[in-house]
C-alpha positions as CSV (number, residue, x, y, z in Angstrom):
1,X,32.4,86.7,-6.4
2,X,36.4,87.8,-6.1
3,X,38.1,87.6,-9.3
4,X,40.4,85.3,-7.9
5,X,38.5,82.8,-5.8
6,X,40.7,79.8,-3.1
7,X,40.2,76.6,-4.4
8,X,41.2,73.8,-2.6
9,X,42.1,70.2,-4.0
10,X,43.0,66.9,-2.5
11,X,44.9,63.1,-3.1
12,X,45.7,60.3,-0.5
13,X,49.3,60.2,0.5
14,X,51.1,57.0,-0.8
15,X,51.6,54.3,1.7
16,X,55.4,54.6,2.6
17,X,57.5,53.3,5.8
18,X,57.4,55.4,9.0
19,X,54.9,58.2,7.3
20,X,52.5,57.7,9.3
21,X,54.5,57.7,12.7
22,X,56.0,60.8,11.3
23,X,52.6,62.8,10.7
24,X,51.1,61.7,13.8
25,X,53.5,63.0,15.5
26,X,53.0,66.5,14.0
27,X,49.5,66.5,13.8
28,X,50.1,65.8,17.9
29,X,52.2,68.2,18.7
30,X,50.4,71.2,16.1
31,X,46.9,70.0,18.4
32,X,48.8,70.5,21.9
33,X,50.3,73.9,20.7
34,X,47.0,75.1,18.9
35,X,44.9,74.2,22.4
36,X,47.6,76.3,24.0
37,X,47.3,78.8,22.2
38,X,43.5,79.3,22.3
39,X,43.9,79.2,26.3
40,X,46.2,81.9,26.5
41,X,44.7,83.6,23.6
42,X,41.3,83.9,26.1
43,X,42.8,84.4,29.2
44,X,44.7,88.1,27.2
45,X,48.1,87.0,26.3
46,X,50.3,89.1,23.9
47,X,50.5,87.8,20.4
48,X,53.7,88.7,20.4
49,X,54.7,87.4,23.4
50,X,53.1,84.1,22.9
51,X,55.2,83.8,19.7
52,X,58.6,84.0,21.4
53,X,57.3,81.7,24.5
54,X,55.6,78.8,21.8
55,X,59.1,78.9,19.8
56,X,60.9,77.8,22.8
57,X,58.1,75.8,24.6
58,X,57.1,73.5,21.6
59,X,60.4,73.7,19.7
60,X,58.8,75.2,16.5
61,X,59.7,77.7,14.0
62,X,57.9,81.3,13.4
63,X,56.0,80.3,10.2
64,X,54.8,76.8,12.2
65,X,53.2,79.6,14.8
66,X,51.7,81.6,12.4
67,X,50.2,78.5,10.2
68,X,48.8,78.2,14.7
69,X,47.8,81.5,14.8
70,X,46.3,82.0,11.3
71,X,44.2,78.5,11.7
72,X,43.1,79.5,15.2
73,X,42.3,82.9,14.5
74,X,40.0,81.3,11.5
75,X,38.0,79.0,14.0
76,X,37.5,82.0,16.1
77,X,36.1,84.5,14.0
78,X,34.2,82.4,12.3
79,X,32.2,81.5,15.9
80,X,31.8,85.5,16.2
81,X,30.6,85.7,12.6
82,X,28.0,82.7,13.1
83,X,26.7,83.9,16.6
84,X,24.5,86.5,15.6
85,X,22.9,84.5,12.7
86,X,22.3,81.8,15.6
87,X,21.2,83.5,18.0
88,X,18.0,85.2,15.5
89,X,17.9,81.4,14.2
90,X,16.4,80.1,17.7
91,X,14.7,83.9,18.5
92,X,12.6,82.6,15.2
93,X,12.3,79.0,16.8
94,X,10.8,80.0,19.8
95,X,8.5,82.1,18.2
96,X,7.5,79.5,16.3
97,X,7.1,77.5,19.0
98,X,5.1,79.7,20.8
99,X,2.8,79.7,18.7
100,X,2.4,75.6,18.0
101,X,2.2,76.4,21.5
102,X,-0.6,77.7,21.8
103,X,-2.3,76.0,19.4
104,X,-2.0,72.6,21.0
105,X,-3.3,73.8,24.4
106,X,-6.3,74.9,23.2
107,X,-7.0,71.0,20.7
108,X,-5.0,69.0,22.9
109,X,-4.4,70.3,26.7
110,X,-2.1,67.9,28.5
111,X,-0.9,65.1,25.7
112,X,2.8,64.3,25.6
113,X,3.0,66.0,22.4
114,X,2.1,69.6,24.3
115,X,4.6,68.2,27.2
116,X,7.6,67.5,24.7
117,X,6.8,70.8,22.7
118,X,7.2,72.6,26.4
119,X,10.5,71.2,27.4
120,X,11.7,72.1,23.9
121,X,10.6,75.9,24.6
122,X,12.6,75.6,28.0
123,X,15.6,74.3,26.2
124,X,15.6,77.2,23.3
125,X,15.0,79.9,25.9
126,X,18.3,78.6,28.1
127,X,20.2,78.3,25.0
128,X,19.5,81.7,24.0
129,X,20.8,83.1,27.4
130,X,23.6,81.4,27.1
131,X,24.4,82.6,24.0
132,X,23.4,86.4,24.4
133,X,25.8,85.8,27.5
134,X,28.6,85.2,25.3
135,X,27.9,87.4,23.0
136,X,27.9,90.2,25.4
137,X,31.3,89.0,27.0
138,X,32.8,88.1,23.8
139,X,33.2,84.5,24.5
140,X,33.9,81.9,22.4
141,X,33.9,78.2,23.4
142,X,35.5,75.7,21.0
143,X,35.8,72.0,21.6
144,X,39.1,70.0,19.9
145,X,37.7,66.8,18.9
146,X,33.7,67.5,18.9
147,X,31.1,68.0,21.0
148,X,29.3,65.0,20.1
149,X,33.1,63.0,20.8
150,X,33.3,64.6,24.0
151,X,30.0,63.8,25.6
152,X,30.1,60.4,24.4
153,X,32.0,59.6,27.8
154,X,29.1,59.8,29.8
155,X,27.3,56.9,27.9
156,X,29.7,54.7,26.7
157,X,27.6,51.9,25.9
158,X,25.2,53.8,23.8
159,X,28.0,55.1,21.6
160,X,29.6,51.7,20.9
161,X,32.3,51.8,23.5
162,X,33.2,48.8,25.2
163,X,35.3,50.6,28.2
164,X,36.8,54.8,28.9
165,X,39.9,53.9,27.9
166,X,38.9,52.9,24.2
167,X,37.0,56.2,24.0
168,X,39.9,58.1,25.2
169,X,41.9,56.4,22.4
170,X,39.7,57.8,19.9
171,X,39.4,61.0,21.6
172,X,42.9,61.5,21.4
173,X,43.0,60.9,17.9
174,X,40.7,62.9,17.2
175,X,42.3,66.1,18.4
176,X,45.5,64.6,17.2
177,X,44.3,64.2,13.4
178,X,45.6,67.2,11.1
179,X,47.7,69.9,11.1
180,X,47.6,73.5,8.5
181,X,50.7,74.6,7.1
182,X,50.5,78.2,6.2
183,X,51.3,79.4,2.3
184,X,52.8,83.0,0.9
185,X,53.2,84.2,-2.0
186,X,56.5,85.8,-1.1
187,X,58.2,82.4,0.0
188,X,60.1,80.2,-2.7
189,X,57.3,77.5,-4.2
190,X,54.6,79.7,-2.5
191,X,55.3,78.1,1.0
192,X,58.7,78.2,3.2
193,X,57.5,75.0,5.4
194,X,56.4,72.6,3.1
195,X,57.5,72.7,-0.8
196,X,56.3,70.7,-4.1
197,X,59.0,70.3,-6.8
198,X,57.5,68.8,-10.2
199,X,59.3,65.7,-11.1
200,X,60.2,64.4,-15.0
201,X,56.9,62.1,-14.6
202,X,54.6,64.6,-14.0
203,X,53.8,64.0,-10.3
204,X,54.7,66.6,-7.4
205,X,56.9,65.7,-4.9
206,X,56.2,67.1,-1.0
207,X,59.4,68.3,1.0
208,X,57.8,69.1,4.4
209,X,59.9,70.7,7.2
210,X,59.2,69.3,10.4
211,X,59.5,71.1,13.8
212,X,62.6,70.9,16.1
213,X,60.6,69.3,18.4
214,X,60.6,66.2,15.9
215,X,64.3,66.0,15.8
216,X,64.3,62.4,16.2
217,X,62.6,62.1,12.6
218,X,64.9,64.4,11.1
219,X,64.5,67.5,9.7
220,X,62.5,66.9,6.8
221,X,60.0,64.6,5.4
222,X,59.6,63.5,2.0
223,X,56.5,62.3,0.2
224,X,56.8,61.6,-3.4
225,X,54.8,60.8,-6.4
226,X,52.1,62.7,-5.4
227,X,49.6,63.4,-8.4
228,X,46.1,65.0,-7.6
229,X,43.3,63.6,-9.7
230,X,41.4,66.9,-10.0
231,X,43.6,70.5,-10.0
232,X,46.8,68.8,-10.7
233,X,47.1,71.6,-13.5
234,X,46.5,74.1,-10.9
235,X,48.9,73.2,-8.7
236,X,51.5,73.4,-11.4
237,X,50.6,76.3,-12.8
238,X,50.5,77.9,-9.5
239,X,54.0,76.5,-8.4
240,X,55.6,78.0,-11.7
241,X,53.5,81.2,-11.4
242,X,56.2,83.1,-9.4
243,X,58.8,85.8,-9.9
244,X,61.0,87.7,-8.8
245,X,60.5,91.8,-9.1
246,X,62.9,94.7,-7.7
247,X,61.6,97.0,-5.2
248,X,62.5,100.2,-3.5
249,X,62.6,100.4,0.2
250,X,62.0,103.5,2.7
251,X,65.8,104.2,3.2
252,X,65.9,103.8,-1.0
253,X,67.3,100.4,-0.7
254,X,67.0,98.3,-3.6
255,X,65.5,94.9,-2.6
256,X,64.4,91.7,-4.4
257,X,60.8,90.1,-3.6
258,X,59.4,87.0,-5.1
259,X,55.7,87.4,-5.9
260,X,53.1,84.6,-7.0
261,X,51.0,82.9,-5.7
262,X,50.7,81.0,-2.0
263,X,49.9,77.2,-1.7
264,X,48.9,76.3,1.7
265,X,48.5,72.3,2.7
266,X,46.5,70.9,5.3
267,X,47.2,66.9,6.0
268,X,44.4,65.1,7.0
269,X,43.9,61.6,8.4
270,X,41.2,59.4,8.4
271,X,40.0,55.7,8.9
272,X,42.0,55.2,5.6
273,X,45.0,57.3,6.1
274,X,46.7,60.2,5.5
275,X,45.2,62.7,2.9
276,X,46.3,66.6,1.7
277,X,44.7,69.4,0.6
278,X,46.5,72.5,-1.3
279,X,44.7,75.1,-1.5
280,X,45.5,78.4,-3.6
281,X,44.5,81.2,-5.8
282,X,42.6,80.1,-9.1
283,X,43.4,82.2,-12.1
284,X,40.5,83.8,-13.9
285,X,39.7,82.0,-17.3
286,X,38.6,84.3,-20.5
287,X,35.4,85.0,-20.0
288,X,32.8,83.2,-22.6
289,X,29.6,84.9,-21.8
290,X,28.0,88.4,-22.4
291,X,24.9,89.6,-21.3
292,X,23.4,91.2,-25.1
293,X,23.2,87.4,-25.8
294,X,20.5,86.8,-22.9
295,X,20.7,85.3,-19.2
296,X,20.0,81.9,-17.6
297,X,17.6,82.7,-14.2
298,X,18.3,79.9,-11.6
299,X,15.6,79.1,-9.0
300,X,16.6,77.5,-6.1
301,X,14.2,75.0,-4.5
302,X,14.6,72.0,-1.7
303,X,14.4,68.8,-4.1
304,X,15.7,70.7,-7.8
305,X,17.0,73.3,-9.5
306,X,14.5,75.1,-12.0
307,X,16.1,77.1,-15.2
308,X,14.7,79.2,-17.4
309,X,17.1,80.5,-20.7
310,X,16.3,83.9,-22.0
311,X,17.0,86.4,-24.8
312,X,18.1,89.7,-24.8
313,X,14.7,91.0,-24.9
314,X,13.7,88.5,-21.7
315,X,11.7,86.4,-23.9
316,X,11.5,82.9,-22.6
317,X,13.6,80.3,-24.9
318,X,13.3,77.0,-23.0
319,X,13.4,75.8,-19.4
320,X,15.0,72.6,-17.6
321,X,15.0,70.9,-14.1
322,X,17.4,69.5,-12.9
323,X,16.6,67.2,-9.7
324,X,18.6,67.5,-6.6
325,X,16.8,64.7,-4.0
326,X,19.9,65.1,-1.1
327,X,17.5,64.2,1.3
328,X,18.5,60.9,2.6
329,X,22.0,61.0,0.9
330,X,25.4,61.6,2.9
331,X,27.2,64.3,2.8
332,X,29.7,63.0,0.3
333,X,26.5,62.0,-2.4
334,X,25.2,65.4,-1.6
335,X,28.1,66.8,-2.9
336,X,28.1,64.7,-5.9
337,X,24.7,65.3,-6.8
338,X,25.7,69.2,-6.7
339,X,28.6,69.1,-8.3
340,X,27.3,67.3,-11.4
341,X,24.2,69.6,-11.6
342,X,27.0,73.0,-10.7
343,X,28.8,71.4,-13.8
344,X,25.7,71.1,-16.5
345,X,25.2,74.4,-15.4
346,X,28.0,76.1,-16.3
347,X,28.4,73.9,-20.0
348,X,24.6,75.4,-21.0
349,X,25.8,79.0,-19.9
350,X,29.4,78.3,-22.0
351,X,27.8,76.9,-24.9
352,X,25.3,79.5,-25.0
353,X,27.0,82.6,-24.0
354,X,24.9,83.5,-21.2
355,X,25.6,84.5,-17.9
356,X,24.2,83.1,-14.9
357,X,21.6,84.8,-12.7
358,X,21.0,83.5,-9.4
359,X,19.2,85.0,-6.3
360,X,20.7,85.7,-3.0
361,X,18.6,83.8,-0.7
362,X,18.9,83.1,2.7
363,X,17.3,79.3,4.0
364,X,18.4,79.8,7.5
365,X,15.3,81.5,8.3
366,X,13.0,79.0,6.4
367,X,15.0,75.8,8.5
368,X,14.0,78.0,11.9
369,X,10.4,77.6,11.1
370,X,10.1,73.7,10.9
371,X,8.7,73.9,14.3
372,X,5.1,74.7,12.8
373,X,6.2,72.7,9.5
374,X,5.3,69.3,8.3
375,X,7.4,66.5,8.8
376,X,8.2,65.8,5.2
377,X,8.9,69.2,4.1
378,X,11.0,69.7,7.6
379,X,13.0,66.3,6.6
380,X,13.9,67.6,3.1
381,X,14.7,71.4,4.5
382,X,16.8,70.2,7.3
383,X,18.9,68.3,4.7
384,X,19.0,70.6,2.0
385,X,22.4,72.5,1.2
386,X,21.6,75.7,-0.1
387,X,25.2,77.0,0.4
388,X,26.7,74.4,-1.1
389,X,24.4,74.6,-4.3
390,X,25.5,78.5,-4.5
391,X,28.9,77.7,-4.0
392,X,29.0,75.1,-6.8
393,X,27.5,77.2,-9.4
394,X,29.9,80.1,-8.3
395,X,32.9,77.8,-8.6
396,X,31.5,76.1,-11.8
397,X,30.7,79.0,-13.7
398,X,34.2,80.3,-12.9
399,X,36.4,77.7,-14.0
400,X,34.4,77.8,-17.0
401,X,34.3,81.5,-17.9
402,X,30.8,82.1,-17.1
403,X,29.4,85.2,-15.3
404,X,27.8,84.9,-12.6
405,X,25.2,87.6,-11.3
406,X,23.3,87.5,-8.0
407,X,20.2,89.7,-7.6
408,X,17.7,90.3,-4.8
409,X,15.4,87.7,-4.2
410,X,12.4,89.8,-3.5
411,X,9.0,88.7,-4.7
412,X,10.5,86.6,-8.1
413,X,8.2,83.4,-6.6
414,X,5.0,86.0,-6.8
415,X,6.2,87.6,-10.5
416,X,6.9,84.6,-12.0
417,X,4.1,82.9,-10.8
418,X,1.5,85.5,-11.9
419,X,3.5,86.9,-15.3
420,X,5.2,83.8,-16.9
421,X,3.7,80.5,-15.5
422,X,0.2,80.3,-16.6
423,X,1.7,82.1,-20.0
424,X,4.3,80.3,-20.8
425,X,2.8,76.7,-20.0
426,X,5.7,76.1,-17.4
427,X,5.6,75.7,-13.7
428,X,5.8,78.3,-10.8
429,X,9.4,77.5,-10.0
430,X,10.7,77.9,-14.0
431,X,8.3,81.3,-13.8
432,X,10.7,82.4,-10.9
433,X,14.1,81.3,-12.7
434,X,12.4,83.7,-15.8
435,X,12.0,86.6,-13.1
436,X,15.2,85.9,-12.0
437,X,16.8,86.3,-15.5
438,X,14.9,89.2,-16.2
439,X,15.8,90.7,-13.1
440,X,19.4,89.9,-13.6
441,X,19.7,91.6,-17.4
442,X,17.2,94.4,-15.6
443,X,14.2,94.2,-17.2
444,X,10.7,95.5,-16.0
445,X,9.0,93.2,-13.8
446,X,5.3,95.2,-13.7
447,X,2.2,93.2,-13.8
448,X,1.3,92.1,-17.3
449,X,-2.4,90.7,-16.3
450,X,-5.1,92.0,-14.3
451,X,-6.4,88.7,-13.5
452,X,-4.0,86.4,-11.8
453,X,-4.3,82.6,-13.0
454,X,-1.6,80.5,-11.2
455,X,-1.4,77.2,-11.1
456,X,-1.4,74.6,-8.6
457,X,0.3,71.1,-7.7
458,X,-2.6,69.2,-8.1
459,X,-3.2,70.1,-11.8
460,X,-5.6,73.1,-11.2
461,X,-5.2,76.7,-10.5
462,X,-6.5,79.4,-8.3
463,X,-8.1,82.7,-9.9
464,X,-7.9,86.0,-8.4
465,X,-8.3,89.8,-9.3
466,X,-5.0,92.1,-8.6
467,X,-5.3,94.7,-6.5
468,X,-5.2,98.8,-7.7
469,X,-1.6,100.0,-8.3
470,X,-0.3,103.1,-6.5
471,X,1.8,104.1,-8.7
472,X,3.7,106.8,-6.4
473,X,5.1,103.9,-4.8
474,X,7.5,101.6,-5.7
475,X,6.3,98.2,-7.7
476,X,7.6,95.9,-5.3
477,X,4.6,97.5,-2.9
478,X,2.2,96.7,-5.6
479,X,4.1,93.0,-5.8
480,X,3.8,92.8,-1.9
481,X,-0.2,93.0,-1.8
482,X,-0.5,90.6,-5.1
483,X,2.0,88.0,-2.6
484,X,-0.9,88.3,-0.1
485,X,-3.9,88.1,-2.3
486,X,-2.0,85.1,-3.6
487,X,-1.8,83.5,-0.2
488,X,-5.4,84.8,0.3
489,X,-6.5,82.5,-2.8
490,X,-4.0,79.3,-1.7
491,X,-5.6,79.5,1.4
492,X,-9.1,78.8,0.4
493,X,-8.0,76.4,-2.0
494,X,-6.6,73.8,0.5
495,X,-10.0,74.6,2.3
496,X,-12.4,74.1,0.0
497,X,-10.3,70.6,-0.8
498,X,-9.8,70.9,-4.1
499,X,-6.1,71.1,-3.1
500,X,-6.1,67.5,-2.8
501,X,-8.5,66.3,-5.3
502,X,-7.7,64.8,-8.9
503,X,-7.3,67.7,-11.9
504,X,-10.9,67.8,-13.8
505,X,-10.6,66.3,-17.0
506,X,-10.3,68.2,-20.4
507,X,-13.6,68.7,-21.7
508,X,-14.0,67.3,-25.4
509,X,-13.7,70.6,-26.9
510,X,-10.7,72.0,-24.6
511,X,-8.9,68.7,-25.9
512,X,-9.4,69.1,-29.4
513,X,-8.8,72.5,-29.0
514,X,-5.3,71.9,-27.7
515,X,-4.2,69.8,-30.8
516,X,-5.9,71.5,-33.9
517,X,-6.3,75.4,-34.4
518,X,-9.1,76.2,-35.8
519,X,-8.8,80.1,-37.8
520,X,-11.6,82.8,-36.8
521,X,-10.4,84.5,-40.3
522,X,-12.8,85.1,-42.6
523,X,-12.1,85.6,-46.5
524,X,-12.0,89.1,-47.9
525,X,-15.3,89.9,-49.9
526,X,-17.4,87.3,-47.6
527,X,-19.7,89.6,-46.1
528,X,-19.7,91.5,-49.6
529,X,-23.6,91.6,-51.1
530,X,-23.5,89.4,-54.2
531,X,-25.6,91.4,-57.5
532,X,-26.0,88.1,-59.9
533,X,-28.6,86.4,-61.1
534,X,-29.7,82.8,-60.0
535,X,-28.5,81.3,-63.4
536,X,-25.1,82.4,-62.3
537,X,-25.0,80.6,-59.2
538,X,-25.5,77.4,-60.8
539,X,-22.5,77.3,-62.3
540,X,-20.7,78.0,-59.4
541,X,-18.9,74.8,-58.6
542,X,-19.8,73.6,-54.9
């Protein structure tokens, strides 16, 4: 994580006469220059070039075109960035596919299901040639407004559109609903186009400068008594974090440079109105945790978080779950449901002192393989936000001082499911969060049994012997063939049923067992050879 991380906070413009006229309009014009842009951008035009032609053709100013430029360039290589994760997300699906396949022409030859799971296979493979097409020729293809938006046209009816022209209307809003106005840390309130001054009440007041274009609104726009419900501080403390510092010049000029730190807006509109986000640079808190007092491993699953608290030593101290059901929830209760679990989080790591461990993981390639998955657990991958969970821990633990550390994900499911859950009395998932602390303060992870009792969902367990360590080679090889011995054992599990039958009961002793201990100690002198006559005995008491 960068030491000083973007965070981005929002509010809801006040209603106020003629704002809204005035911020369509921008928001109109920045879309019309920004598809511009990308057109000549593809067809080879000279950045700078371009920049001296948009001044004059749109009537804007050089930072407006860079806030274009910077936005645009954003969209861009982000596409690039994305392609090559995409394009080995449906390589996966159609292997996958191949394979459900195959399977259904040999139980089921010529059922709809097989038909549908065919023209699914025809419409990965075309995508994929389209997309190593683009690839190759460095293509990118970005709709304004959204795909979905776009080819709502051809079926108005289905999309809840009455006639073209009200779809048009909505189209045209669409690509006419925000504009970005570029921050630095150089220009006077971090930002030369649009400026906050803190008023005597507390709440910021917005002085945006509007394009020459817009000369009939003026040349600025004002939006007071603006007060953000979450960052407000920020904000401020960013806008009064800047100063001014002499510096030397080539020629051995002496020149005067304000640096602090940018704020960058974005206005927004939707079905309510007019909203902003400022984002800027978050300053590192003191930092609360250190390692020496232990970790707290994180495993991330589909439906909860598992945690497992540590010492120093990687002895287990307690374990949690904390539920995460998104699927079924919109986006904006997904996010809720994260943030809240992001925030206990970080609290248990600051009130403890421990750092945070959590595992680099990558759930693209588990959502490519729903084609051979069942619905259910396809339903609950597809909506699960893994990225968002990561990025709400790491922003989380920041504001709060914690440390977070990432480790390598490899085999912690396998170690903590052999080592710590049948030990410990906790479940597979809180065995991986101990792996993962234990990996994150470097601990050994070797083998600490040489029969492997794991348990089940269903109550039970699965027994197996571990394989012969090599120990020339590396211990994640000898984790690799306990990972398939493991599957080995899960696999004839679910076949010999017992996967979905009841748990056995207790037997009478295991029970009693469980709540009184019963000591195997014997007295000292009890085996000793008594020399005393029977007299004596008798007045032993019994």
């Amino acid at each position: 994580m960068r030491d000083r991380p973007i965070f981005t906070y929002q509010t809801r413009l006040p209603a106020a006469d003629g704002l809204e006229n005035v911020l369509s309009a921008y928001a109109a014009l920045h879309g019309r220059a920004e598809r511009s842009l990308f057109a000549a951008l593809q067809a080879g035009g000279a950045r700078n070039d371009l920049k001296r032609d948009f001044q004059k053709r749109f009537g804007i100013t050089a930072r407006q075109f860079n806030a274009l430029r910077v936005g645009l360039d954003g969209k861009i290589a982000s596409i690039k960035a994305r392609r090559p994760e995409l394009m080995a997300d449906v390589v996966a699906r159609i292997r996958k596919a191949e394979k459900v396949i195959a399977k259904l022409a040999v139980r089921c030859p010529g059922t709809n299901k097989l038909h549908q799971k065919k023209r699914r296979m025809a419409n990965l493979r075309s995508r994929l040639v389209v997309m190593q097409a683009d690839h190759a020729n460095t293509t990118v293809r970005l709709c304004f407004g959204s795909r979905r938006l776009f080819r709502a046209q051809f079926d108005l009816t289905a999309n809840g559109y009455s006639s073209f022209d009200a779809w048009r209307g909505d189209w045209q809003a669409a690509r006419a609903d925000q504009f970005f106005v570029l921050g630095s840390q150089d220009e006077s309130a971090g930002n030369q186009t649009c400026q906050a001054v803190l008023d005597q009440e507390g709440s910021l007041t917005l002085t945006l400068r509007l394009p020459d274009a817009l000369a009939e609104y003026g040349k600025q726009l004002t939006i007071p008594g603006l007060c953000f419900a979450y960052g407000h501080e920020a904000i401020v403390a960013a806008l009064h974090s800047g100063r001014h510092i002499i510096t030397t010049t080539k020629a051995g000029t002496l020149t005067k440079k304000r640096v602090g730190s940018a704020l960058s807006y974005r206005f927004v509109r939707d079905a309510k109105g007019w909203r902003v986000f400022v984002s800027t640079q978050a300053t590192a808190p003191q930092p609360v945790t250190c390692r020496l007092a232990g970790a707290i491993g994180i495993d991330i699953n589909v439906d909860h978080l598992a945690l497992a608290e540590t010492d120093r030593s990687g002895n287990l101290i307690g374990t949690r779950r904390i539920g995460l059901p998104t699927y079924g929830k919109t986006t904006d209760q997904a996010k809720a449901l994260i943030g809240d679990a992001a925030v206990a989080i970080a609290a248990l790591a600051a009130t403890t002192g421990k750092p945070v461990v959590i595992e680099t993981l990558d759930f693209s390639k588990k959502k490519s393989e729903l084609e051979a998955t069942d619905k259910a657990q396809a339903r609950m991958m597809s909506s699960f936000a893994y990225n968002k969970a990561i990025s709400g821990i790491k922003a989380a633990c920041f504001r709060a001082g914690v440390l977070v550390i990432e480790v390598n994900p490899a085999y912690t499911s396998v170690i903590g499911a052999v080592n710590h859950a049948r030990r410990h009395g906790i479940s597979v998932h809180q065995g991986a969060a101990l792996a993962v602390a234990r990996r994150g303060l470097g601990l050994s992870e070797a083998p600490t049994v040489r029969e492997a009792s794991v348990p089940t969902r269903n109550g039970g367990h699965v027994t197996f012997s571990l394989p012969v360590r090599n120990r020339e080679k590396h211990v994640w090889s000898h984790w690799s063939k306990i990972r398939t011995c493991l599957k080995m054992a899960h696999a004839a599990h679910f076949r010999s049923g017992e996967a979905k039958a009841p748990p056995a009961p207790l037997p009478h002793a295991s029970q009693a067992s469980g709540a009184i201990w019963i000591s195997t100690a014997q007295t000292r002198g009890v085996n000793r050879r008594q020399h005393c006559s029977a007299d004596v005995l008798d007045d032993v008491p019994g």
